[in-house]
C-alpha positions as CSV (number, residue, x, y, z in Angstrom):
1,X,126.9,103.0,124.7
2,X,127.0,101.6,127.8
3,X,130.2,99.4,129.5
4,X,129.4,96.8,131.9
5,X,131.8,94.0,133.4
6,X,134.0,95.2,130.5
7,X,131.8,94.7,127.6
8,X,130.1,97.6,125.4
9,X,126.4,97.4,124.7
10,X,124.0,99.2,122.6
11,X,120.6,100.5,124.1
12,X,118.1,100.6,121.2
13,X,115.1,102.5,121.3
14,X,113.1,99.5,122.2
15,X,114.2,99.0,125.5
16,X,116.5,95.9,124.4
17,X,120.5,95.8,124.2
18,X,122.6,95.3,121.5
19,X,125.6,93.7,122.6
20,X,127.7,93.9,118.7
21,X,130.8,92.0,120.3
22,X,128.5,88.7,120.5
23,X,126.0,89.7,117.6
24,X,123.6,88.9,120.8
25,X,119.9,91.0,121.6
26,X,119.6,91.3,125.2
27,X,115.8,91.4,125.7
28,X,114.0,91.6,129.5
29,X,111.3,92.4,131.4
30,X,108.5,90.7,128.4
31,X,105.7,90.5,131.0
32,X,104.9,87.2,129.0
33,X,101.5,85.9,131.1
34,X,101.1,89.3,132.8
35,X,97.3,89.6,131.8
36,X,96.4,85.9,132.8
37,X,97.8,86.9,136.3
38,X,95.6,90.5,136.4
39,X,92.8,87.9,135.6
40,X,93.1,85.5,138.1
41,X,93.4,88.2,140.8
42,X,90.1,89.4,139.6
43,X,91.7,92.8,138.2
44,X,90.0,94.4,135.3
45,X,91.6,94.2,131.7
46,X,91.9,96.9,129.3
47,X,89.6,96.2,126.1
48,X,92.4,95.7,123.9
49,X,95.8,95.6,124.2
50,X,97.7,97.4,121.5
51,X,100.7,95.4,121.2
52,X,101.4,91.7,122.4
53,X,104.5,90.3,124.0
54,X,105.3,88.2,121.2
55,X,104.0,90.5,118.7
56,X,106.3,93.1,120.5
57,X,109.8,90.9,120.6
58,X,109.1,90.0,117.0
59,X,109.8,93.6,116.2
60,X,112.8,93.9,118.3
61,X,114.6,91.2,116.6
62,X,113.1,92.4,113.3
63,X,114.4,96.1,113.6
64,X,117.5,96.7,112.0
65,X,121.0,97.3,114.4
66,X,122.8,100.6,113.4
67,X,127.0,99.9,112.5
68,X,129.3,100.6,114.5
């Protein structure tokens, strides 16, 4: 648990916070556009990338929030 500006929230294993008191996912850092920047600066791309942004907050707001 970790207490900030008086409020309790809930790392989960996905990087995002659970903050139970608001029923509210705190989610940050997507990188949303990262690989259309690497592009335009003429970096190179990996082949594939295994999981999207999107794809990727999908399954942090799918995954179930232990009980307190």
């Amino acid at each position: 648990m970790l207490r900030f500006a008086g409020h309790n929230f809930e790392p989960l294993p996905s990087g995002a916070l659970y903050w139970r008191a608001e029923a509210t996912l705190l989610v940050a850092d997507l990188h949303l556009e990262k690989m259309s920047s690497f592009a335009r600066a003429g970096q190179l791309l990996p082949p594939t990338i295994p999981v999207s942004p999107c794809a990727a907050s999908r399954q942090i707001c799918a995954a179930p929030v232990r009980s307190a």
